[in-house]
C-alpha positions as CSV (number, residue, x, y, z in Angstrom):
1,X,84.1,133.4,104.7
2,X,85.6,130.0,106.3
3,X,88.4,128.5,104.2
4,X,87.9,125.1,102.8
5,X,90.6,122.5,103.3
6,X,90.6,119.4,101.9
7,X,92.9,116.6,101.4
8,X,92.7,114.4,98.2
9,X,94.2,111.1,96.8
10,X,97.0,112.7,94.0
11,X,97.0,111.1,90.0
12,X,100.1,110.0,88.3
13,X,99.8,113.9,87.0
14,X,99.1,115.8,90.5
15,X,102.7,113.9,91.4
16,X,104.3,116.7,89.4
17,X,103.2,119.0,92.8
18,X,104.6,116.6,95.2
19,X,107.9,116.6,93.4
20,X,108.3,119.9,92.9
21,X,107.4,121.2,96.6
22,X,110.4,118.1,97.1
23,X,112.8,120.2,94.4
24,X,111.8,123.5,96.5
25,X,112.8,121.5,99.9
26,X,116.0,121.0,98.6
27,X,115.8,117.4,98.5
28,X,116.3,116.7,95.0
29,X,114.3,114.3,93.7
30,X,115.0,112.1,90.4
31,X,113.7,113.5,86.9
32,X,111.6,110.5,86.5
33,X,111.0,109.7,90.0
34,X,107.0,110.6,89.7
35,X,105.5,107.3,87.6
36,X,107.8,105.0,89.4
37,X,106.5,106.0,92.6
38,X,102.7,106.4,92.2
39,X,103.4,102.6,90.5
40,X,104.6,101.4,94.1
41,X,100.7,102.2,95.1
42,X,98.7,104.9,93.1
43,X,96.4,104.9,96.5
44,X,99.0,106.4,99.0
45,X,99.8,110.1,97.5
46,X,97.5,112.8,99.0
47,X,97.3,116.4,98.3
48,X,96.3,119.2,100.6
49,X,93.5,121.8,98.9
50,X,92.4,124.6,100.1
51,X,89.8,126.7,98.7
52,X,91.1,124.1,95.7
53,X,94.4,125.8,95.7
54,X,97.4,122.8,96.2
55,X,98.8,124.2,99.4
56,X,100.5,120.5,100.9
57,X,101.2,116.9,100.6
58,X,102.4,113.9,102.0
59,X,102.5,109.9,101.0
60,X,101.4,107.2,103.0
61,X,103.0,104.3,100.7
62,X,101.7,100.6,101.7
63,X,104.2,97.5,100.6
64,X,102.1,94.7,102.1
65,X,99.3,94.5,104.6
66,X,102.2,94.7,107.8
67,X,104.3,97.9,106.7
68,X,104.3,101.0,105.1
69,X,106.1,104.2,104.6
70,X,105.3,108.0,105.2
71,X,106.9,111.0,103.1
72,X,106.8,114.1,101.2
73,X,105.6,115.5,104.2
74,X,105.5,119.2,103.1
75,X,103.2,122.6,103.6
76,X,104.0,125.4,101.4
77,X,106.0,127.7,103.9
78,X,103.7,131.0,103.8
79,X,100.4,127.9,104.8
80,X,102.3,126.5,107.8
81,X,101.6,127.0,111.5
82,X,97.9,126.6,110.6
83,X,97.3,122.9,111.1
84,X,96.8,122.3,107.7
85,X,100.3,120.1,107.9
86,X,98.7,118.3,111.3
87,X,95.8,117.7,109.2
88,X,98.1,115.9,106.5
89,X,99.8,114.2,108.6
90,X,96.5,112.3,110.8
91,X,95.1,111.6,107.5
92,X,98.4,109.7,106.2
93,X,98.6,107.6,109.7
94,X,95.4,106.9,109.5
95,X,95.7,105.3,106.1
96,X,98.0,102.8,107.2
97,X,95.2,101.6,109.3
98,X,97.1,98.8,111.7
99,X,100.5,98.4,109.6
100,X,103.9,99.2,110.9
101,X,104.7,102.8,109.3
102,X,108.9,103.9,108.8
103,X,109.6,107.5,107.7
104,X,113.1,109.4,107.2
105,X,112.5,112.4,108.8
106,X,114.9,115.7,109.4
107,X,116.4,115.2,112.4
108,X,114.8,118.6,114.0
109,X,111.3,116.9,113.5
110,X,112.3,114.0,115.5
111,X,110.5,115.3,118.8
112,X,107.0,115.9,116.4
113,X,107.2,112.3,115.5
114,X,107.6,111.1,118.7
115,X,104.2,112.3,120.0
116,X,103.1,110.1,117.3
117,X,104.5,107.0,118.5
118,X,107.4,106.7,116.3
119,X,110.8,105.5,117.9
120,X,113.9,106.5,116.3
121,X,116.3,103.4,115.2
122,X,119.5,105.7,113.4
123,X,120.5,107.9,111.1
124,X,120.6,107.6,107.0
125,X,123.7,109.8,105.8
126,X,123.6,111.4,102.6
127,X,127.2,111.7,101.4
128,X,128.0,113.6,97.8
129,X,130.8,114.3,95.5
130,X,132.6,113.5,92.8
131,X,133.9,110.1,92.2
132,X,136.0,108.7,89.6
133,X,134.2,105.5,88.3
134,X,135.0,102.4,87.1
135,X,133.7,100.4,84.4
136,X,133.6,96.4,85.2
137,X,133.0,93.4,82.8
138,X,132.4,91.3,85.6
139,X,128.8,92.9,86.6
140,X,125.5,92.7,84.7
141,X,123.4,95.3,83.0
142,X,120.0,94.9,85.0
143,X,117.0,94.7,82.5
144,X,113.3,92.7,82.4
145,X,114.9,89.1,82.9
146,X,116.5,89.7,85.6
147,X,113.7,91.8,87.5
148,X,112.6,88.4,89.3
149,X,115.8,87.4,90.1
150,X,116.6,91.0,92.0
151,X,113.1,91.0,93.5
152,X,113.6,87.9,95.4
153,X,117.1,89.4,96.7
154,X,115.9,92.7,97.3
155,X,112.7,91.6,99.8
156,X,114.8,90.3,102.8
157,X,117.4,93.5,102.5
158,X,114.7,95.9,102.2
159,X,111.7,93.9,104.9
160,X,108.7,93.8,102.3
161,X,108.2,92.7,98.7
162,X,108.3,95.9,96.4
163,X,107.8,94.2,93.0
164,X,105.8,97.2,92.0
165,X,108.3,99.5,92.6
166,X,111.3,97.7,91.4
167,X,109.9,96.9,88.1
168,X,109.1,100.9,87.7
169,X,112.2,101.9,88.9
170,X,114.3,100.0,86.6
171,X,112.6,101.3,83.4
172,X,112.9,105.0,84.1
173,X,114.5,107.0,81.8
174,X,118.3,108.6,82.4
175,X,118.5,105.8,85.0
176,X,120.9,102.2,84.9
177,X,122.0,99.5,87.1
178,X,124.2,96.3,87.4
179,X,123.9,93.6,88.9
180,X,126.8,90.9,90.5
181,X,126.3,86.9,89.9
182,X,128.5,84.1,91.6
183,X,128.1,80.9,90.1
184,X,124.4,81.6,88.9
185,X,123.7,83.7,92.4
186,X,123.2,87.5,92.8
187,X,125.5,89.0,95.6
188,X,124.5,92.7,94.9
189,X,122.6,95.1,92.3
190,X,122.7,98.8,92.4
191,X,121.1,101.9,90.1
192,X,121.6,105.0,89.6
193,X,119.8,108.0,88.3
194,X,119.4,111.5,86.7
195,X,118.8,114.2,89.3
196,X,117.8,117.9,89.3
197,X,121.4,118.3,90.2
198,X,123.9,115.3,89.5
199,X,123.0,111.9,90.5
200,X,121.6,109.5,92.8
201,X,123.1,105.9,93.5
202,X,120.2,103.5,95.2
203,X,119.3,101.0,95.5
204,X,123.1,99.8,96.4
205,X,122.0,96.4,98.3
206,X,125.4,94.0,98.5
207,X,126.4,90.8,100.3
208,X,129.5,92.7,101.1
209,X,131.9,95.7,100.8
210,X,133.8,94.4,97.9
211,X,130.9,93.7,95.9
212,X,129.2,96.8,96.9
213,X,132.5,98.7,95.9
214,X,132.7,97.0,92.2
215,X,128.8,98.3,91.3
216,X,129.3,101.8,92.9
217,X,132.1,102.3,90.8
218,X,130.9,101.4,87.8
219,X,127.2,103.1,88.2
220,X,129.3,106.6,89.4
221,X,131.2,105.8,85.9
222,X,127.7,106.9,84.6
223,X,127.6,110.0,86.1
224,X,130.5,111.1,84.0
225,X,132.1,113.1,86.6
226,X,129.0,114.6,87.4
227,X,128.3,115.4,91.3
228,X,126.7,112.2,92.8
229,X,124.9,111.3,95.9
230,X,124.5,107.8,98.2
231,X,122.6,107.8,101.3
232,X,123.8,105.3,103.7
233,X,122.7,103.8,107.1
234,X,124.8,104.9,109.9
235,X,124.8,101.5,111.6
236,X,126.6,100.1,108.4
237,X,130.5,100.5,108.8
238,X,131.3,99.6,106.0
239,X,129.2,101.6,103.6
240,X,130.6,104.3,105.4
241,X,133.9,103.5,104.4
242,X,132.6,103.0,101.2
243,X,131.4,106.8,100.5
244,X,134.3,108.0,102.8
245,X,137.1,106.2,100.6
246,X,135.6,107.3,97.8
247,X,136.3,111.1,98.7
248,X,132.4,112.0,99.2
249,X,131.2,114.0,102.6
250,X,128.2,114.1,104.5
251,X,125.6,117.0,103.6
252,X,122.8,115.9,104.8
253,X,121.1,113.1,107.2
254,X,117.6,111.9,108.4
255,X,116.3,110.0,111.0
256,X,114.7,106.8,110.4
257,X,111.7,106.2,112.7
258,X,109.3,103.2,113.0
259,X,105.9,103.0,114.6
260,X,104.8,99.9,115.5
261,X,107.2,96.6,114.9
262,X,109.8,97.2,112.2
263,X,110.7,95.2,109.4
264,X,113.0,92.2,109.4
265,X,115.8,93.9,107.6
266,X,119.4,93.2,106.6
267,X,121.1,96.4,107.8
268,X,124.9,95.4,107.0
269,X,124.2,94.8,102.9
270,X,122.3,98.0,102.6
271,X,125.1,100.3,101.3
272,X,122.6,102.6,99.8
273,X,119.1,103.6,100.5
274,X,116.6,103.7,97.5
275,X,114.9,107.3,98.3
276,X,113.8,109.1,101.5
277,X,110.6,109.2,100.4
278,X,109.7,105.5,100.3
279,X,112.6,104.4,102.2
């Protein structure tokens, strides 16, 4: 009897699967992470089926009609070498139709990717540890009135309006974030949140180092000693110093990839990246 495969578009419940099979990677995804990212675009989450048993998944995330982002690129390891993954993976190009697509990819994948016309453009670091925080008066709680405000400084930083998942991201649970005014201007916002293990800082978007270095202290005064982790683009010096300075060390790192034109982005004030999966 031939096995059925099938691929399906995931609900804000199925995203439960593609965060665990994330968890069981090793990648550690947020305790809330799963509304705030099917709110970005409930459209680009896709399951793998066969026989109707979930055996993969990947996302294929659109921002705007130029550029979009792949992840959660993952077969369940006794279903791989049996194209079911290949099969994933046409399907999610192939729903970006003509946009520009990034991914973070492990590094050992970088030669697969390739044959899909993805170039590579550097490294994103994931550093972790333990940091001693500290609490500022000078920054801002982030809540709703101020979601605008960071949405218009986060869309040249990032390359493409996210308003969708911003405004999800900020009102997950075990999550918080400040944000940095000078007279009446934001220079930087950052968050953190509640992982599986410890916590992740991102986004930590800044004009500059010093700025950058006030609102990681105080968000890593949230973790409360707890383990936390930043992932940080290699070509950015200075968020390297940053998460070296602060006593954290590299345990992990991807490869970020573009097919087609990438986005305008402002590399040097990214001193954290938001999440692997949607970049």
């Amino acid at each position: 009897m031939m096995s059925n495969f099938t691929i399906e578009k995931a609900s804000l419940k199925e995203m439960d699967f593609l965060l665990a099979q994330a968890r069981n990677e090793g990648w550690n995804p947020g305790l809330s992470d799963a509304s705030a990212f099917y709110s970005t675009d409930p459209n680009g989450f896709f399951i793998g089926k066969l026989d109707g048993e979930k055996i993969g998944c990947i996302s294929s995330v659109a921002y705007d009609a130029n550029y979009g982002f792949l992840g959660f690129y993952i077969v369940i390891p006794k279903y791989r070498g049996k194209g079911y993954g290949l099969k994933l993976w046409n399907h999610a190009i192939s729903h970006q139709e003509t946009r520009s697509i990034g991914l973070d990819g492990v590094v050992a994948q970088q030669d697969n990717y390739k044959k899909s016309g993805f170039r590579f453009f550097y490294n994103n670091i994931r550093y972790g540890g333990k940091v001693k925080g500290l609490e500022s008066k000078e920054l801002i709680p982030i809540n709703e009135t101020f979601f605008q405000a960071i949405i218009d400084f986060d869309e040249p930083i990032f390359g493409a309006n996210r308003s969708h998942f911003l405004k999800a991201w900020f009102q997950m649970p075990n999550s918080w974030g400040y944000a940095k005014k000078i007279s009446g201007s934001l220079t930087g916002y950052g968050w953190i949140r509640k992982c599986h293990s410890g916590f992740k800082i991102g986004p930590l978007y800044a004009h500059d180092q010093e700025t950058a270095r006030e609102i990681f202290l105080a968000l890593a005064d949230r973790s409360h000693n707890s383990e936390i982790f930043l992932d940080v683009p290699q070509p950015n010096e200075e968020a390297i110093g940053l998460a070296e300075e602060s006593g954290m060390r590299a345990v992990f790192e991807t490869a970020r990839m573009y097919k087609g034109i990438p986005p305008k982005q402002e590399l040097k004030k990214v001193f954290g990246v938001s999440t692997f999966e949607l970049g």
